[in-house]
C-alpha positions in Angstrom: -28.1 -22.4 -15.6 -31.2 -24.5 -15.1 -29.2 -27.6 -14.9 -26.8 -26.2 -12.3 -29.3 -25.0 -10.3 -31.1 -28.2 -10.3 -27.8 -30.2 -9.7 -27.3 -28.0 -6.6 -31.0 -28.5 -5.4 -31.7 -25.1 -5.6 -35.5 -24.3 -6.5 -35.5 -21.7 -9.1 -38.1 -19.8 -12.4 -37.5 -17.4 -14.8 -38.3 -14.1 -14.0 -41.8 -13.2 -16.7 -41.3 -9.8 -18.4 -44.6 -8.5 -17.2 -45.5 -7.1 -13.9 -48.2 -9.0 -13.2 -46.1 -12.5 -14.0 -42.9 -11.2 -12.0 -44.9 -10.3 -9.1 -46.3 -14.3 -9.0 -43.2 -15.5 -9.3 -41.8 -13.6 -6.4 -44.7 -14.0 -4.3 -44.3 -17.7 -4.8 -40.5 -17.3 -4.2 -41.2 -15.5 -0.7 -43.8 -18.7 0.3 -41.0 -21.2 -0.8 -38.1 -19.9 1.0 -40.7 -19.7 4.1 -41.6 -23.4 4.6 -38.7 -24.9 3.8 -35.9 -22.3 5.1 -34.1 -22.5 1.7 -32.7 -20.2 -1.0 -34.6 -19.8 -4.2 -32.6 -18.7 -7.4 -34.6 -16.0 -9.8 -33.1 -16.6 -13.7 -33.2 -13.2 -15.5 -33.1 -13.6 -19.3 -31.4 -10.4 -21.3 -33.7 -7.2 -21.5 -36.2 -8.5 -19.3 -35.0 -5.0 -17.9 -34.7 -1.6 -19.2 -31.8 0.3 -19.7 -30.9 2.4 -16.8 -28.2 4.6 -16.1 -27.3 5.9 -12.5 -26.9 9.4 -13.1 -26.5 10.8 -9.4 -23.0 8.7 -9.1 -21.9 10.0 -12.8 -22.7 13.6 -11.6 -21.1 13.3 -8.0 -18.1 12.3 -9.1 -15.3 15.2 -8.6 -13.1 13.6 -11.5 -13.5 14.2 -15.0 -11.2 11.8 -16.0 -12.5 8.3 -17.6 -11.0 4.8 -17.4 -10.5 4.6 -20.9 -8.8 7.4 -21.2 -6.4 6.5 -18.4 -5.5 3.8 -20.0 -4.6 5.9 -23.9 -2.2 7.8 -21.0 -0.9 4.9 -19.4 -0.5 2.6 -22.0 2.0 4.6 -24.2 4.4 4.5 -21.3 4.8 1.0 -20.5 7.3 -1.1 -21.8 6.8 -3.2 -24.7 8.4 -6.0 -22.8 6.1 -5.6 -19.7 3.1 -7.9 -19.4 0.1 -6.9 -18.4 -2.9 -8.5 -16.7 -6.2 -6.7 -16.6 -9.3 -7.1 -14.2 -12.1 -8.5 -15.8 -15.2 -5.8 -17.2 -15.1 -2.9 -19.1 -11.2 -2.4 -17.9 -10.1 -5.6 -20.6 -12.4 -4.4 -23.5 -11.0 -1.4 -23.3 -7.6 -2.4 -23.1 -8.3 -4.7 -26.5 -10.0 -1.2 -28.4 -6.9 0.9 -27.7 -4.7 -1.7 -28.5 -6.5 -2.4 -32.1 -6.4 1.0 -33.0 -2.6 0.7 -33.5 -1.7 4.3 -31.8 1.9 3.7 -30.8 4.7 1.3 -32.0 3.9 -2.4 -30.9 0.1 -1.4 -30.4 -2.3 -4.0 -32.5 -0.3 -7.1 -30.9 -2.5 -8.1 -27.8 0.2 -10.6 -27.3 1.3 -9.1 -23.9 -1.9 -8.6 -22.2 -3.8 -11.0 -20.4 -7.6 -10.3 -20.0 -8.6 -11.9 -16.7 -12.0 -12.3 -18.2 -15.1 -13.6 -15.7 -12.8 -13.8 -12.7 -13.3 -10.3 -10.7 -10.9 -9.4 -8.0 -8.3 -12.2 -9.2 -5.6 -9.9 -11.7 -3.6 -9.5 -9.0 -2.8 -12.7 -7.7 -2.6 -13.5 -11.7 0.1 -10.8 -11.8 2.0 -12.1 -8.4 2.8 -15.1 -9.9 3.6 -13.7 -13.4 6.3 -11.5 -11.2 7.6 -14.3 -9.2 8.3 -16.4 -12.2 10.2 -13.8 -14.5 11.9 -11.7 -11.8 13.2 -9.7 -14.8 10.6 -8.2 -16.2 7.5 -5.5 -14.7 4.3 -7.1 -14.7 1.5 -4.7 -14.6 -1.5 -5.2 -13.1 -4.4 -3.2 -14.2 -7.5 -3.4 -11.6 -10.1 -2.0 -10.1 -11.4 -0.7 -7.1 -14.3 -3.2 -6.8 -12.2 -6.0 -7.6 -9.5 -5.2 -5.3 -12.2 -5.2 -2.5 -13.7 -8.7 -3.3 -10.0 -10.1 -3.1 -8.2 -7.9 -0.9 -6.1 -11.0 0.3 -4.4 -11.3 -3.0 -3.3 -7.6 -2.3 -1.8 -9.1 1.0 0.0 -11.6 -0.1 2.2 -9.0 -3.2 3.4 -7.1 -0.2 4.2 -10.3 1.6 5.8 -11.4 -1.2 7.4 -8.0 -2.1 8.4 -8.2 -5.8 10.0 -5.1 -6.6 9.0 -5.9 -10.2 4.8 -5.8 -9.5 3.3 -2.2 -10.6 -0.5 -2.6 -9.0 -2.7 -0.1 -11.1 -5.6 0.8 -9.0 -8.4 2.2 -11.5 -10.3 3.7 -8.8 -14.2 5.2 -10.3 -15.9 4.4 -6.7 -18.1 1.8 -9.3 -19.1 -2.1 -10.0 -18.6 -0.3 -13.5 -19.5 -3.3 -15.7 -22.4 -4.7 -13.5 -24.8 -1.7 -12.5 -22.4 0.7 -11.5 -23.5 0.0 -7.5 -20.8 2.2 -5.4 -18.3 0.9 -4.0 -17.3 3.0 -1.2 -14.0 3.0 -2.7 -13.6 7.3 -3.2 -13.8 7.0 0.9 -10.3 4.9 1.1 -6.8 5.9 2.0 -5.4 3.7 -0.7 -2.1 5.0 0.2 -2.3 3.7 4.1 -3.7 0.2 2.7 -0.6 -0.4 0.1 1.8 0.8 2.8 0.3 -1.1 5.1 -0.1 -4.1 3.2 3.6 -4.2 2.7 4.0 -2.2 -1.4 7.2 -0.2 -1.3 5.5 2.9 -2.8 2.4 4.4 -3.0 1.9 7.1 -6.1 -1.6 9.0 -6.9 -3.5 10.4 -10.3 -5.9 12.4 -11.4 -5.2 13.8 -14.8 -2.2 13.0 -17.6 0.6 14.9 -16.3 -0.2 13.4 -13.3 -0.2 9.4 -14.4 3.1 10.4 -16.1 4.7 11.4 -12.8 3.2 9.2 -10.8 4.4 6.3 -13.1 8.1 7.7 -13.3 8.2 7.6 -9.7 6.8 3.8 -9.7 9.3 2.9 -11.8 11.9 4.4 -10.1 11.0 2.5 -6.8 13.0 -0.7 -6.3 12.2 -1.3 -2.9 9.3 -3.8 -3.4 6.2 -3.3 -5.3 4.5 0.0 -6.6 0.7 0.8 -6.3 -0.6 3.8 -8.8 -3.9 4.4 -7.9 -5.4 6.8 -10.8 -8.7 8.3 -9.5 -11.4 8.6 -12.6 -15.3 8.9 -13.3 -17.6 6.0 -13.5 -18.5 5.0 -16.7 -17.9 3.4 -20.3 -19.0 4.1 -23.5 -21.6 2.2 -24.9 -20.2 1.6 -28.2 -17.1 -0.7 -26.7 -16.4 -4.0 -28.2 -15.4 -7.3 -26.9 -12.3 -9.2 -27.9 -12.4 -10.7 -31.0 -10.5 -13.6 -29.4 -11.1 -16.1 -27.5 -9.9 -16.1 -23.5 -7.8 -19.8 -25.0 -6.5 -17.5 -28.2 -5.7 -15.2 -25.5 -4.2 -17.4 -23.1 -1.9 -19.0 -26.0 -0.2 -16.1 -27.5 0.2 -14.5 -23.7 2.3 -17.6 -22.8 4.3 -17.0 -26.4 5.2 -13.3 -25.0 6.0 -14.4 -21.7 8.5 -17.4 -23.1 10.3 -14.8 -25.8 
């Protein structure tokens, strides 16, 4: 990071641990970007911070349903011929967990998901062109609310494009989840006038397990273009959850294999 920062001409210092350090290097920070009218980057090294966890969004939340556990629901009912592609975060470790524990048939091959890892907001533009090349299979994209705002346009362009083989699975917990857990406004949407709008053929909504497995029968029923399933859940993650124990090219490779059989 130092090296990009000074390739770009960016003035920049790691952020000291200590109050009184940090509150030299902002003040000369503030004096920089002053006289010369230019950004200056602050480098944070790990646990320069304590832990911190946003407790007033955990407890506003009116759903007491987690990601994860949408996932155990949703999962099960997919086909084992449908690829996935998940947003980046929490959303693709948790994917990999329930996968590795193996709970139904064809679980413990990772083979047919594709973790969009460091690339927020981009699954569904991933998915598009997974569901434009192989018109006979459902591509699934798992995302979230936060990365479906960054990139709405790659939202645009699945309607304009209209495959009616595109499910769009909205994971919407009104959170950055993986990054702070800032709001995101999201709760406030009318996800259902957005996907119409943007051109998907049918708009479905969850909130518990009987729910996603209606919801989901109805998506799959729809052949007039593509489905959006927005599943409504609480922030959070637990703080036990793994990484993949692949790499993003091991994970790449054998997604490609899938997609080819």
């Amino acid at each position: 990071m130092p090296g990009m920062l000074a390739s770009m001409e960016i003035a920049s210092a790691v952020l000291p641990d200590y109050e009184e350090g940090a509150a030299d290097v902002l003040n000369d920070a503030f004096s920089y970007m002053k006289r010369h009218n230019e950004p200056f980057a602050l480098m944070v090294k790990k646990q320069t911070f304590g832990s911190y966890t946003p407790t007033s969004l955990l407890e506003a939340s009116p759903y007491t349903l987690s990601r994860e556990e949408a996932y155990r629901y949703l999962l099960p009912l997919l086909d084992p011929y449908d690829p996935i592609v998940s947003t980046t975060g929490f959303a693709s470790r948790e994917v990999y967990e329930i996968r590795d524990e193996g709970f139904d048939p064809g679980m413990g091959d990772h083979s047919r998901d594709f973790l969009t890892v460091g690339s927020m907001g981009h699954a569904s533009s991933i998915a598009l062109g997974i569901a434009i090349a192989k018109p006979s299979r459902t591509v699934v994209c798992l995302d979230g609310d936060g990365a479906m705002g960054m990139h709405m346009g790659n939202a645009m362009a699945v309607g304009l494009r209209k495959p009616s083989n595109y499910l769009h699975v909205l994971i919407n917990n009104g959170v950055h989840d993986s990054v702070g857990a800032q709001p995101t406004g999201a709760y406030d949407l009318d996800y259902e006038k957005i996907a119409l709008g943007l051109g998907y053929g049918h708009y479905a909504r969850a909130e518990d397990a009987d729910g996603i497995a209606a919801a989901y029968a109805e998506c799959k029923a729809n052949k007039s273009g593509p489905s959006f399933l927005e599943i409504r859940t609480k922030p959070g993650a637990r703080s036990d959850l793994g990484r993949p124990k692949t790499s993003p090219v091991e994970n790449r490779d054998a997604f490609m294999d899938f997609l080819r059989a």
